[in-house]
N, C-alpha and C positions, 0 to 999 in steps of 0.2 A: 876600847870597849865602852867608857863612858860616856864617847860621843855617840858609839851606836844608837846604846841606851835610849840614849833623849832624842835622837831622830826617832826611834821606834814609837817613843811616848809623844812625840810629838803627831806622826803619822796616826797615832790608834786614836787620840783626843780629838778630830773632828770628826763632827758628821754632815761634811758637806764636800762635794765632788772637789772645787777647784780648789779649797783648801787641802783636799790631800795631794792634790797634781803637785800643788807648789809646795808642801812639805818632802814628796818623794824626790822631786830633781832636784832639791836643796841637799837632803841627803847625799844622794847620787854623786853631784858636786861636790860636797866635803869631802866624801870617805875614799871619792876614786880620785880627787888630785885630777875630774877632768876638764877641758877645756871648753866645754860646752855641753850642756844636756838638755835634753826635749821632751817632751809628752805627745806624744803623735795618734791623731784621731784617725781612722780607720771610719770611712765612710760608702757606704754602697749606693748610687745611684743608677736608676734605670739598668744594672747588670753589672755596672761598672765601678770596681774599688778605686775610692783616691785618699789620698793620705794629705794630712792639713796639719802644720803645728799648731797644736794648744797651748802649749806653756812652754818656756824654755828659762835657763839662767843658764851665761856666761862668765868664766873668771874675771874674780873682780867685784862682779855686779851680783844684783840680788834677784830672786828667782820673779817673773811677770808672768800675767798672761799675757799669749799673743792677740796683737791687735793685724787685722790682714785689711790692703787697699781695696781691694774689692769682696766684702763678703758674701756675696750671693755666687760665689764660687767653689766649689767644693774641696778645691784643691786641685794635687796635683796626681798626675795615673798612678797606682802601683806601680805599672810596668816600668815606670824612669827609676824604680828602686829594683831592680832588678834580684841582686841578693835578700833583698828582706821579702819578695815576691815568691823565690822558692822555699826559703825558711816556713813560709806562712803555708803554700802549699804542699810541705813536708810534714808538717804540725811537729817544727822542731820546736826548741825551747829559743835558742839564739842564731843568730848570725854575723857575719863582721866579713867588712871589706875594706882594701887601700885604697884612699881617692887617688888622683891624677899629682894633685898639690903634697901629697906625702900623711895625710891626716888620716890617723884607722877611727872606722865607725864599728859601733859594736849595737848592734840591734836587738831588743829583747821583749818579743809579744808577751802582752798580757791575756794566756788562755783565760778564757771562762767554759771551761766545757771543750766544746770544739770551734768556737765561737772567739774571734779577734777583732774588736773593735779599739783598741789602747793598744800603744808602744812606747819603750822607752828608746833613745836613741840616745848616744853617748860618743861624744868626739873628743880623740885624744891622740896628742903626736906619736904614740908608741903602745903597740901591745900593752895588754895589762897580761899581769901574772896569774897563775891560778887560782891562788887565795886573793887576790881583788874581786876577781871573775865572783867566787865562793860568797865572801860578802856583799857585793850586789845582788847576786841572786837570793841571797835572805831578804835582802830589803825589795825586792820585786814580790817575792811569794807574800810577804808581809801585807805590799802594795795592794797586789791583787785577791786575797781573801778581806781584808776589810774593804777596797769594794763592789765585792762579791753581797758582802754584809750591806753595805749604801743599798746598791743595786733593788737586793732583797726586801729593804726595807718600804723602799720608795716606788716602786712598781706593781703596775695593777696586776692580777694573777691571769687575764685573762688575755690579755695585748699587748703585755710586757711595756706599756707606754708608764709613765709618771704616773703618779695619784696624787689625787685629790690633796692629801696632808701634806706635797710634795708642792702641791700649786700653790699653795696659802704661805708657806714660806718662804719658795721663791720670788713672789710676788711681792712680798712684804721687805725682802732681800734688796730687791730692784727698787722700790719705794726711798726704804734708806739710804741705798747709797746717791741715788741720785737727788735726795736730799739736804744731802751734808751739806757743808760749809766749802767754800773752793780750795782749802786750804789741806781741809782732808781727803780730797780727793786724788791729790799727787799717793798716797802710798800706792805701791806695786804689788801687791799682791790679791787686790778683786777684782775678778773682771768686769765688774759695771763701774769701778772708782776709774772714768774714762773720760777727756772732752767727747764734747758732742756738738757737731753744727748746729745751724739754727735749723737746717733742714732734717737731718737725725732726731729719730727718736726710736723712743720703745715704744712694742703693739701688743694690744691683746685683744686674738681673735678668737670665737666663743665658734665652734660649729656643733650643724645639728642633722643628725640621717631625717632623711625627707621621708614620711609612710613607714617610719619605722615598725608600725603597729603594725601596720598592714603586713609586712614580712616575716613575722613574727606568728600573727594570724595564719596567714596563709603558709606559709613556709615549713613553719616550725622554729621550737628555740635553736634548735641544732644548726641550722640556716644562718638564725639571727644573727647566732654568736660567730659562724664564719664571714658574716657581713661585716662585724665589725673588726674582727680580726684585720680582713680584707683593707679596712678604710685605714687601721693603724696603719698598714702598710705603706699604703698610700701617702700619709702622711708623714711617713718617714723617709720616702724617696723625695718629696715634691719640696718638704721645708730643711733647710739650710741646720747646718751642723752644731749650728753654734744657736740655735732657735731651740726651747723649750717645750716637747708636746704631752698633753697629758688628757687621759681618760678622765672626762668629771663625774662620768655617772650614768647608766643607761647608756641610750646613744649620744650622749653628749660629749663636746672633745673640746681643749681650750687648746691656743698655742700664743706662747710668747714669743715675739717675735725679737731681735734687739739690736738697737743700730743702725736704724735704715731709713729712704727717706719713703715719702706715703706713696711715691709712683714704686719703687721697689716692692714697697709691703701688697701690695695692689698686683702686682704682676706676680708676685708667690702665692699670695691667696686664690687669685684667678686661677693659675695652673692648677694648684692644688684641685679645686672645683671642677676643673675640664678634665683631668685625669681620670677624675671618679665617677662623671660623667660619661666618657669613653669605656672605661674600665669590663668587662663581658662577667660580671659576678656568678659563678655556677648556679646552676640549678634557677636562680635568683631575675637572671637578664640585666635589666640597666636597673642601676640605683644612682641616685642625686644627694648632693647636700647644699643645705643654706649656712650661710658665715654671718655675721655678724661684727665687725673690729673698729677699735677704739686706740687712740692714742693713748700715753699714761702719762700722769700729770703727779709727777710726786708729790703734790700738795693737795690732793685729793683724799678722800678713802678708799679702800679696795673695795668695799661694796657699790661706790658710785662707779670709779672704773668695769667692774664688771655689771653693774646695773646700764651702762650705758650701750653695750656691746651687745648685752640681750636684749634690748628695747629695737637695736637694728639688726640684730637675727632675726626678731618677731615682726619687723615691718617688711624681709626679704621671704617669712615664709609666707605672711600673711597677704605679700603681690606675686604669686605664683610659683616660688620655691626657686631652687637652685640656681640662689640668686648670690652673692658675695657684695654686704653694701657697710657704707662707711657710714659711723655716726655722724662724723661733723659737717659732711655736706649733705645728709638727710637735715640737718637741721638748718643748714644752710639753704639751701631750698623750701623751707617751709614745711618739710613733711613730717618731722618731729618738732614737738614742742619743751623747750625745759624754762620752770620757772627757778629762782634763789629761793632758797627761805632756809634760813638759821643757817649760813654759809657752806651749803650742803643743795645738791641741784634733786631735784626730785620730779618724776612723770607724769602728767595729767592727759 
């Protein structure tokens, strides 16, 4: 009982996503005696569910995020999960199957609503009991109403993407960790305390609806606001699962991108822009967006990072819009200018 205890205190003390992933499968791990547990994303692209692990800890070891070879991959089908496929189309609570190798899975969506984007998955040589089943299932319900509460906290009301108060700290998140010392960077449990090639980095791309007035004007707000609904959408098929996107405000929209090299970030920002391009918006017909992106430089400020991203949003809408352009070879070319002064780059 006392160990529940302090998983549960420990679970309700953050308020940050990957910190409860790796406080609940640390649980999970002690109290079930299992052999491995997971945190499994639930992601829907173009029509099509695939499931990706986030987080796992093996006996033994201590609970990490996962790190995947190719991240511009979504993962893997639903369908190769076959039993967690009907569980989810049933809107059970649980499910569990025998692999081939003798190992029972025991699978357990985290509803929000009618809504499954979280699983936990839990590998163990042998049935659990009922009272094991019982106690997991507190620490699931636990799981999943604080966050419900994250969620709630951190989401704009109108797009369900991040807000604003959501961007400043995970930015500042990102800042840190990939500032530390090399030596702190081995703990296992955040996901950005990670090597990185010399070709990897992190992005942060600023997008902007093109004539958004004009839609607005002409349309109406009721329009406006299914426009932008539309473009979260958009945005949530087109960028990668483990990428950051948030509403900044109006039609404004940032995304973090993390881990990738500039031809990757470049071939997600493009699609995402051709998508929306393509995209047949009711009532509305074709609407456009310009982008803006910037590498991040942890020894920067976050007002320079994002001051640099909007300087090339505003030179893509300002040569004909829906355009997606990069800062450091607009300045590499000549077409933006930064000078130094007091160890801080500023725009003239």
């Amino acid at each position: 009982m006392d160990s529940l205890l302090k998983h549960m205190v420990d679970m309700t003390g953050h308020r940050d996503h990957t910190m409860l992933d790796i406080s609940v499968i640390s649980a999970v791990q002690e109290l079930a005696a299992a052999s491995q547990t997971r945190v499994l994303a639930l992601t829907s692209v173009r029509g099509q569910v695939f499931v990706r692990s986030r987080a796992i800890i093996v006996a033994g070891s201590v609970a990490r995020m996962e790190e995947h070879n190719d991240p511009t991959l979504p993962g893997e089908p639903l369908s190769d999960y076959p039993a967690l496929a009907a569980c989810i189309k049933r809107h059970e609570a649980s499910a569990d199957t025998l692999c081939a190798d003798g190992r029972h899975l025991l699978w357990l969506p985290i509803w929000i609503g009618d809504q499954v984007t979280t699983c936990l998955e839990i590998t163990n040589p042998t049935p659990y009991t009922g009272a094991t089943i019982q106690v997991i299932g507190g620490i699931v319900s636990v799981y999943r109403n604080f966050q419900n509460l994250l969620d709630y906290s951190e989401r704009d009301s109108l797009t369900g993407l991040l807000n604003r108060k959501t961007f400043d700290d995970q930015l500042a998140k990102i800042l840190h960790s990939r500032g530390e010392p090399e030596a702190d960077k081995q703990l296992p449990v955040d996901e950005e305390r990670r090597h990185h090639t010399d070709t990897e980095r992190q992005w942060l791309a600023v997008i902007d609806v093109d004539h958004f007035k004009l839609v607005n004007d002409k349309f109406g707000h009721l329009y406006g606001d299914e426009v932008l609904i539309l473009i979260a959408n958009q945005l949530q098929s087109s960028f990668r699962s483990q990428d950051r996107i948030f509403r900044f405000g109006g039609e404004e929209f940032v995304v973090l991108l993390r881990s990738i090299t500039l031809e990757n970030a470049q071939k997600i920002i493009d699609r995402f822009r051709t998508n929306v391009e393509t995209h047949d918006f009711p009532q509305v017909g074709r609407v456009t967006v310009s982008v803006g992106f910037v590498s991040i430089n942890a020894y920067e400020a976050p007002v320079i990072i994002l001051g640099r991203a909007d300087q090339a949003l505003y030179y893509a809408k300002s040569h004909g819009r829906n355009l997606a352009c990069h800062y450091d070879e607009l300045v590499a070319k000549g077409l933006l200018t930064t000078i130094t002064s007091n160890d801080t780059a500023e725009f003239f």
